[in-house]
C-alpha positions in Angstrom: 0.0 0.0 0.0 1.2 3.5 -1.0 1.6 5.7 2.3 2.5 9.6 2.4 1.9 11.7 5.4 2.4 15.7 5.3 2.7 17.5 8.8 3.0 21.5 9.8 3.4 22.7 13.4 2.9 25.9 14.8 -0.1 26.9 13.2 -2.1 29.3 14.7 -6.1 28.9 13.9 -7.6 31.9 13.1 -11.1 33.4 14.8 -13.7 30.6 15.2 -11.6 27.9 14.7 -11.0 24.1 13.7 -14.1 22.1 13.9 -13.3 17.8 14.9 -15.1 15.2 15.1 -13.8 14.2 18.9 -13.8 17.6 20.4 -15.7 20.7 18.6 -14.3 23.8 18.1 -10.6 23.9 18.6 -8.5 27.2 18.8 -4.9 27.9 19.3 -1.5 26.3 18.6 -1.8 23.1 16.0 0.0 20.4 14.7 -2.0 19.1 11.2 -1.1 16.0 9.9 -2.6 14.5 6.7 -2.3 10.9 5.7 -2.5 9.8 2.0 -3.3 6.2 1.1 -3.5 6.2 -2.5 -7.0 7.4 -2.8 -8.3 8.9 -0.1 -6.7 11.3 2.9 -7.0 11.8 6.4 -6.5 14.8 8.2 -5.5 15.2 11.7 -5.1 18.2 14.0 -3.9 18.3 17.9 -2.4 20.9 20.0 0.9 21.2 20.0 3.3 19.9 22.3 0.0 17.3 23.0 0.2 13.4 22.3 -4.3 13.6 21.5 -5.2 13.8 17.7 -8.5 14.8 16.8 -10.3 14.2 13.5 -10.7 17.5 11.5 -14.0 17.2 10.3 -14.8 16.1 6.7 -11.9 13.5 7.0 -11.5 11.2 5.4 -11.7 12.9 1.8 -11.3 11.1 -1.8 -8.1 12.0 -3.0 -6.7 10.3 -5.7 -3.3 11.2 -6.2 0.0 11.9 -3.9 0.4 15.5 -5.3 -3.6 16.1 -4.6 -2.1 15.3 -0.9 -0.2 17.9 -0.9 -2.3 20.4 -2.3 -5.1 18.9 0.3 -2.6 19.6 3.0 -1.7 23.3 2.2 -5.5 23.8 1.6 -6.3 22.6 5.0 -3.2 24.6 6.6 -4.6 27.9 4.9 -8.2 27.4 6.1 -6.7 26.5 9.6 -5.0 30.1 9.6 -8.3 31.7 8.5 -10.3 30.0 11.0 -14.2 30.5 11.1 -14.7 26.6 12.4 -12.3 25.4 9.7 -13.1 21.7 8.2 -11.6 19.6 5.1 -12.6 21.2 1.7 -13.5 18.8 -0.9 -10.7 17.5 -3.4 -12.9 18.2 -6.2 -13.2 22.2 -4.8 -9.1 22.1 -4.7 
C-alpha cells in the first residue's frame, strides 16, 4: 500500500476555529497532519506539544493522487490560519 503523510506545526487557527469530530471547536496552537493512502486522505489536528489527535472534520476525503495530498494539505493549513470553524474542503473544490 502507497503511504505519504504531510505535517505542519505551529499553526495558529484563526477566529472561530477548527471544527473535529472528537472535540468541537478547537483554537490555538496546531500540529495538522494528513495521511494519504493512494485514494483517499486523512487529516488530523492536535495541539501542539500534545500526544491527542482529533479528526478534522470532513476527514477522510477522496483523494486520488499523492500530489492532490499535498495540495489537500496546504489547503487545509490555509483554512486552519483563516479560522471560522475550519473543516476539510473537498478535493474536487481544490
Amino acid at each position: 500500500m502507497i503511504r505519504t503523510s504531510w505535517t505542519t506545526t505551529g499553526v495558529f487557527t484563526g477566529p472561530g476555529g477548527a471544527r473535529t469530530d472528537e472535540a468541537g471547536t478547537v483554537t490555538g496552537e496546531l500540529t495538522v497532519q494528513t495521511i494519504w493512502n493512494g485514494g483517499q486522505a486523512e487529516v488530523k489536528i492536535q495541539y501542539s506539544g500534545t500526544a491527542e489527535w482529533f479528526t478534522l472534520t470532513g476527514s477522510p476525503v477522496r483523494c486520488p493522487s499523492r500530489e492532490g495530498s499535498r495540495n489537500l494539505h496546504q489547503a487545509v493549513v490555509e483554512a486552519l490560519r483563516a479560522g471560522g470553524d475550519a473543516a476539510v474542503p473537498q478535493y474536487d473544490s481544490l
